[in-house]
C-alpha positions in Angstrom: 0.0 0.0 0.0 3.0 2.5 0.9 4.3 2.3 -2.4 1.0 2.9 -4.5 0.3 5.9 -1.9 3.5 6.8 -3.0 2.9 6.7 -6.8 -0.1 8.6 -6.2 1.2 11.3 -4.3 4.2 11.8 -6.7 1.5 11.6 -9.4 -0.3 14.4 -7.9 2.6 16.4 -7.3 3.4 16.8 -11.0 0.0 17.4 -12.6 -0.2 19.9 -9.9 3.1 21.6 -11.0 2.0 21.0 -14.1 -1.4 23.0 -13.7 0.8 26.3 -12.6 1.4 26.2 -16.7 -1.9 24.6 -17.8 -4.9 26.1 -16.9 -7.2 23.2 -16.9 -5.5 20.7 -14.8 -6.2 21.1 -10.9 -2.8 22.7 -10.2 -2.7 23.4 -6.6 -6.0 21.0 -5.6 -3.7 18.2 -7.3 -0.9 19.3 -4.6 -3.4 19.6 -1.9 -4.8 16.2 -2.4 -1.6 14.6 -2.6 -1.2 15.4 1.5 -5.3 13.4 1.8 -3.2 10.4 -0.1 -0.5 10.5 1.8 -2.2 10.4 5.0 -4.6 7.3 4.2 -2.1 5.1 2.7 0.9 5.9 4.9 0.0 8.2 7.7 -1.4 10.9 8.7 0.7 11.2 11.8 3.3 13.6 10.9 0.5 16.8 9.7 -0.7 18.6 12.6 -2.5 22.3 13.1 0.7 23.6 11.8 1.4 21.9 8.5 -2.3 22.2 7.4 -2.7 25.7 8.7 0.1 26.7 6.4 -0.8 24.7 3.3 -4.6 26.1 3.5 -3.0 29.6 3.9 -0.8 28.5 0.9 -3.8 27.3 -1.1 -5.9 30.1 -0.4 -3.3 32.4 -1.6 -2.7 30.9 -5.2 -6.6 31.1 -5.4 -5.8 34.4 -5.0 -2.6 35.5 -6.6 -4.3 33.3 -10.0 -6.9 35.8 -10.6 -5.3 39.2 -9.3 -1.8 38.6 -10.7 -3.3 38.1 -13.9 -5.9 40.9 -13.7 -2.7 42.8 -12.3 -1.2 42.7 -15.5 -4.2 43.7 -17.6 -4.7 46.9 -15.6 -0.8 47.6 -14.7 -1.4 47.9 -19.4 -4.2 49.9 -19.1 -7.3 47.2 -19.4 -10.4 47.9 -18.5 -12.9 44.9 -16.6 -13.6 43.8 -20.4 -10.6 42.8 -21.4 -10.5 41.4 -17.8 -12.7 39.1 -18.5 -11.8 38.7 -22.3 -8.6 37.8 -21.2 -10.0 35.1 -18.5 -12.2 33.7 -21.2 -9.0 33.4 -23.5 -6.9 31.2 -20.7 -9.9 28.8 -20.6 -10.2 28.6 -24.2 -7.5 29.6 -25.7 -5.0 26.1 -25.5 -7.9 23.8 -27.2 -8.9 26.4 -29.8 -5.6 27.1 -30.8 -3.2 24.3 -29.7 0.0 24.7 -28.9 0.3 28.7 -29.2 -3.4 28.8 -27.4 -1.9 29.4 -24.0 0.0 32.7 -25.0 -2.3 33.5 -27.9 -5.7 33.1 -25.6 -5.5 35.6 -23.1 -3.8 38.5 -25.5 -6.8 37.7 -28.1 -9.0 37.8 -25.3 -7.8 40.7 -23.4 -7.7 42.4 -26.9 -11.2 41.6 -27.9 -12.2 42.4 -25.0 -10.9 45.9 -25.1 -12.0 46.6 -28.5 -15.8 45.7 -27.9 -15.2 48.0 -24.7 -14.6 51.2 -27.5 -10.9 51.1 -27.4 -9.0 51.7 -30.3 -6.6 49.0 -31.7 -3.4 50.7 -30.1 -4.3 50.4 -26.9 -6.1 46.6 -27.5 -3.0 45.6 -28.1 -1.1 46.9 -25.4 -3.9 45.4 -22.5 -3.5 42.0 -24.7 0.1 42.3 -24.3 -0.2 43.3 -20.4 -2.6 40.0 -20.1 0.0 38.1 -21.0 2.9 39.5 -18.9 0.1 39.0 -15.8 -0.3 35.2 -17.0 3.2 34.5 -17.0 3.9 36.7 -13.7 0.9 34.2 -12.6 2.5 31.1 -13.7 5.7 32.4 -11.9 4.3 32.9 -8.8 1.7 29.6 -8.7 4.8 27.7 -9.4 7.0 29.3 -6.5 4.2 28.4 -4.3 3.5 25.1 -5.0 7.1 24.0 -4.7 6.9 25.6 -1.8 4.0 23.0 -0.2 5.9 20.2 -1.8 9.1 21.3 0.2 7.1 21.6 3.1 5.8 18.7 3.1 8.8 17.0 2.5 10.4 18.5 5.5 7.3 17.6 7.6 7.4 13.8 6.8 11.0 13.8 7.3 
């Protein structure tokens, strides 16, 4: 049984780490769950108040940090809540509409259309769809600091 927890948990370890790049996988969730595997097929013994008061915190923050970073970098460019949104509908859609290029091309074309159905002139479109991507990849960035983060955490805790 140690073993397959094992598996698992490494399982769930990289298609969270892999969800900091891909939007549609579980990312952080995938992480989170890895510490509910662990626990029922090794032990839960070594997670107390501490180690799950600090991964929640953790996990509550990349809820966070996912949506504001990225909006960050749509306003920090000058976007208004359309291209917000545009550019949130573009992450979602973008990497099966357009494979392979979909995850850059998504939230710019978003953020741009956006912008332009919000009265802004082409210029300035593409400067927010520009800004939507420097907040996705400042997103990425940051998701994937803090999910290595709970994985060397709770590394050191079972240790």
């Amino acid at each position: 049984m140690e073993i397959a927890g094992w598996i698992l948990v490494i399982a769930l370890f990289v298609v969270g780490m892999a969800g900091a790049i891909v939007p549609i996988l579980p990312g952080v969730l995938a992480i989170y769950a890895a510490f509910f595997v662990y626990g029922l097929f090794i032990t839960f013994e070594p997670f107390g108040f501490w180690f799950w008061t600090i991964q929640t915190l953790i996990l509550v923050a990349l809820f966070i940090a996912d949506y504001a970073v990225s909006a960050w970098g749509v306003k920090r460019f000058g976007g208004t809540r359309a291209s917000v949104i545009g550019s949130t509908i573009g992450i979602i859609i973008g990497p099966f509409a357009i494979p392979v290029y979909g995850l850059v091309l998504g939230p710019f074309l978003g953020a741009m259309i956006g912008e332009l159905i919000a009265g802004a002139k082409l210029d300035r479109s593409l400067r927010v769809g520009f800004g939507s991507v420097v907040g996705m990849f400042s997103s990425v960035v940051v998701k994937i600091i803090l999910q290595l983060i709970m994985i060397v955490l709770f590394i050191v805790w079972i240790i």
